[in-house]
C-alpha positions as CSV (number, residue, x, y, z in Angstrom):
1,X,183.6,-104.6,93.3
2,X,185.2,-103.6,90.2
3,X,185.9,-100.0,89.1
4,X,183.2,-99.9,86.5
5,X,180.5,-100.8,89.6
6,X,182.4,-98.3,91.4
7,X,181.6,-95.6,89.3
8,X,178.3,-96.3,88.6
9,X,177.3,-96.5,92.6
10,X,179.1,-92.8,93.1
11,X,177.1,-92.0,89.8
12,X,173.5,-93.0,91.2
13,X,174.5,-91.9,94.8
14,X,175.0,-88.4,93.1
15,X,171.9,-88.3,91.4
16,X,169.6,-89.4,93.9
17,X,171.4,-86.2,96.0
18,X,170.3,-84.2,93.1
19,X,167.0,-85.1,93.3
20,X,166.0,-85.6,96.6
21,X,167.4,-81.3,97.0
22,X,165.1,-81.0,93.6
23,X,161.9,-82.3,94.9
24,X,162.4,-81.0,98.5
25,X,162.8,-77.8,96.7
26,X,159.3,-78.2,94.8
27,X,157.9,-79.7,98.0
28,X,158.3,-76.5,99.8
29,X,156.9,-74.1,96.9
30,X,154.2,-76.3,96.4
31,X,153.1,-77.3,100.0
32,X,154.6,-75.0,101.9
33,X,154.5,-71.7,100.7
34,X,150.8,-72.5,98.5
35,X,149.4,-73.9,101.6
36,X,151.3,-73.5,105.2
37,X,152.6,-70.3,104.0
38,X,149.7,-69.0,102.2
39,X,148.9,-66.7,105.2
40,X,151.8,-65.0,105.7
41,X,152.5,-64.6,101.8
42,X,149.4,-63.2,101.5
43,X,150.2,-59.5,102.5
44,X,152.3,-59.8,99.3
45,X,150.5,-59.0,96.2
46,X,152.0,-59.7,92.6
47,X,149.7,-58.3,89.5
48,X,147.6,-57.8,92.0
49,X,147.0,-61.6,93.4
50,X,148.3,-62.1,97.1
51,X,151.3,-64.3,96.9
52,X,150.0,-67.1,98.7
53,X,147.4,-67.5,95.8
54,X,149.7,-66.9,93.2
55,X,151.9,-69.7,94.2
56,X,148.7,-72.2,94.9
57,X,147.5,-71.4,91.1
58,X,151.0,-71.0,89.1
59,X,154.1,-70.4,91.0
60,X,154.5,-73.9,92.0
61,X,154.2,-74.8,88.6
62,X,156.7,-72.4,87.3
63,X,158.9,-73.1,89.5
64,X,158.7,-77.3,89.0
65,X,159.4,-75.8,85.0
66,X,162.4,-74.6,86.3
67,X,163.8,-77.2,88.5
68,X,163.3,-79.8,85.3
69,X,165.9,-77.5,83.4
70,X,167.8,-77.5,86.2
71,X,168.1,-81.2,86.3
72,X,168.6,-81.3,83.2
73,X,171.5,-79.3,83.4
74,X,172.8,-80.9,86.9
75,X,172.5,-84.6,84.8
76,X,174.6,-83.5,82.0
77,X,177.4,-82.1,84.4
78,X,177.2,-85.4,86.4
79,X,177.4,-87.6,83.2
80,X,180.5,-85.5,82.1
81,X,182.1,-86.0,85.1
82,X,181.4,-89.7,85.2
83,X,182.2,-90.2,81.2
84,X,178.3,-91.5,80.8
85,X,177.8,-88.3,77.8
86,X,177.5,-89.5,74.2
C-alpha cells in the first residue's frame, strides 16, 4: 500500500469517526430526548413550552444546525492535518 493510500484510509477512517459521534449526537436530541425523554423533560418549561415539546418541534433542529457547523469545522481541521485544504 503506498503512502498516498495510506493517508487517505487514516483520512476516511477519521471522518467516518467524526460522523458517526455527529449523528449519534443528533440521534439522541432528536429520538431520545423529543420522544423517550419527552416525559421526564417535560417538568422543564422554556418560554413557557415543556422541554420535551420544545425539542420535538425545534430543538432537534437547532441543534442538527449546529452539529453541520461543527462538521464543518471538524472537516477543515482533518483536511489540514492531512494536506487535503486548497
Amino acid at each position: 500500500m503506498s503512502e498516498k493510500q495510506k493517508k487517505a484510509t487514516a483520512y476516511w477512517k477519521e471522518n467516518v469517526k467524526y460522523l458517526f459521534i455527529l449523528l449519534s449526537i443528533w440521534f439522541l436530541v432528536s429520538f431520545g430526548a423529543g420522544i423517550l425523554f419527552k416525559d421526564a423533560l417535560d417538568s422543564i418549561k422554556i418560554g413557557g413550552f415543556k422541554l420535551g415539546f420544545w425539542f420535538a418541534q425545534q430543538g432537534s433542529i437547532y441543534v442538527f444546525v449546529v452539529l453541520i457547523f461543527v462538521y464543518v469545522r471538524l472537516m477543515n481541521k482533518l483536511d489540514k492535518k492531512y494536506n487535503y485544504n486548497e
